[in-house]
C-alpha positions, -999 to 999 in steps of 0.1 A, spaced: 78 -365 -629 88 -398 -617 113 -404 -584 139 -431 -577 120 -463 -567 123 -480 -532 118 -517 -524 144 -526 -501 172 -504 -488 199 -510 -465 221 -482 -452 237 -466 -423 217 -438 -407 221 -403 -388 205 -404 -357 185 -373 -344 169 -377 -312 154 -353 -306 114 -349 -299 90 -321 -314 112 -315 -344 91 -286 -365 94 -278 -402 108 -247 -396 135 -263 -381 140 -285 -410 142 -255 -432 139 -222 -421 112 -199 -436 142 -176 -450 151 -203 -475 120 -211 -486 120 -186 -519 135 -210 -544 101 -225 -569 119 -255 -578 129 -285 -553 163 -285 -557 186 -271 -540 170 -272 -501 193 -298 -488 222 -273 -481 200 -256 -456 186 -285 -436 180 -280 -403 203 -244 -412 201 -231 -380 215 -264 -363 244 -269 -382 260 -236 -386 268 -207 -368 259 -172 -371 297 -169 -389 285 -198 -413 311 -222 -395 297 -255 -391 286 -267 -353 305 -292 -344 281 -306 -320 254 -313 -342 251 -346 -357 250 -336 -394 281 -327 -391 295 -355 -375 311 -375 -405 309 -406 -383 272 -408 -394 259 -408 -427 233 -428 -451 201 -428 -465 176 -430 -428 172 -401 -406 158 -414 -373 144 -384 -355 122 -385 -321 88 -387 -313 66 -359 -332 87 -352 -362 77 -327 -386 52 -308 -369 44 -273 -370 33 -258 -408 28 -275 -432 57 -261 -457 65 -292 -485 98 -273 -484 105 -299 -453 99 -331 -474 119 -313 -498 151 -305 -477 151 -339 -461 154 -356 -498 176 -334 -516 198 -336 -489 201 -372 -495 175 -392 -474 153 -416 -486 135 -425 -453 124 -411 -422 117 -433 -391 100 -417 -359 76 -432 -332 54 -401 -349 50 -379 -373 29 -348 -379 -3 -357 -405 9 -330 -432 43 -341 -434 39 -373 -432 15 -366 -468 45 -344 -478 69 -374 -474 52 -391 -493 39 -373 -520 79 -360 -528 95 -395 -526 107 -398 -491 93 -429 -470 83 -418 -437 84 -452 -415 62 -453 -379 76 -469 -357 72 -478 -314 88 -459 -290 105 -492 -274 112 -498 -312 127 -466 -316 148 -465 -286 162 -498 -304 176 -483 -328 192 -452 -313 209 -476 -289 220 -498 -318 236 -464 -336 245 -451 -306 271 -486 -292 281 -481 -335 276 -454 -360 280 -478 -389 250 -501 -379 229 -508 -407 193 -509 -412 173 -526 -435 138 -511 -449 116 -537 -467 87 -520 -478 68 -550 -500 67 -569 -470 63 -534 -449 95 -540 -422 123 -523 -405 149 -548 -396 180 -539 -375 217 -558 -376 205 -578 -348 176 -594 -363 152 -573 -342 120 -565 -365 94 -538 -366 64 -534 -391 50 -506 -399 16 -490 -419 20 -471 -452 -12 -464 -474 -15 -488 -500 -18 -467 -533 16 -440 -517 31 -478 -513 24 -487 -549 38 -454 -559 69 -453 -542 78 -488 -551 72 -480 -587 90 -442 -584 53 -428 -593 39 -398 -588 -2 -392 -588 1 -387 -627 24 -415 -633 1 -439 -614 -30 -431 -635 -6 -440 -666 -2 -468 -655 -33 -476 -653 -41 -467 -690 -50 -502 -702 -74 -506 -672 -87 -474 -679 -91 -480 -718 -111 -517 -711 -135 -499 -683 -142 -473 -710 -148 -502 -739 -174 -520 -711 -194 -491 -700 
């Protein structure tokens, strides 16, 4: 099944500074019974944003309606913990198409990226950038260039980041792994006429 594409975006962004961020956190192992993808975004970071009552907290930045867009910019070590997809999952179907950290956990990082969501490495000095950026306004845009693999903020300040060239080609194409090798069906077809 093929995903939205992403080549450039530029959007506001919820910050979430906060280090060690698990997937359990993300999405509690309680919600985690559903076989399809949809659906896990109402339960992000559950435990977080409501209240044993179900009233939201007002505290916690998701619901905060002065932020919003298409980034979450956590802390350093995001995603950590298992390795439950259902993370990746949450994170997207609640409306985010990239995650920017100073780190993130191997597995989810692979999760990200294998379920459409752009998980963007970043420095700590880089990172701190950025939260003080969001934090003097909650409106400040970022850009995401991912041909030319580069976060840019309002102020012109630029960062560049690693992404594995075949998830780039994917994502920038809205492939999956299945998707890819269809694309590849002429190449595929010639090598099979040569050999």
């Amino acid at each position: 099944m093929s995903k939205e594409k992403i080549t450039t975006l530029t959007s506001t962004a919820v910050p979430l500074p906060i280090e060690n961020i698990d997937t359990d956190q993300i999405i509690p192992a309680r919600f985690l019974k559903a076989t399809t993808r949809e659906g896990f975004g109402q339960n992000l970071f559950r435990d977080w944003r409501y209240n044993s009552d179900e009233s939201p907290k007002q505290d916690f930045v998701l619901n905060d309606k002065t932020f919003s867009g298409q980034i979450l910019v956590a802390g350093k070590n995001f995603g950590c913990g298992s390795s439950r997809e259902h993370a990746a999952w949450a994170i997207h179907d609640y409306g985010f198409q990239v995650v920017i950290s100073s780190f993130f956990a191997d597995i989810f990082k692979n999760n990200a990226l294998n379920n459409a969501l752009l998980p963007i490495q970043v420095s700590d000095g880089f990172l701190k950038k950025i939260f003080q950026a969001m934090d003097k306004d909650h409106l400040t845009k970022i850009m995401i260039d991912l041909p030319q693999q580069k976060v840019i903020l309002e102020d012109g300040t630029v960062a560049s980041f690693d992404i594995n060239a075949y998830k780039k080609t994917c994502i920038m194409n809205g492939y999956d792994d299945i998707d890819y090798l269809l694309s590849m069906r002429e190449e595929i077809r010639h090598y099979e006429l040569v050999h």
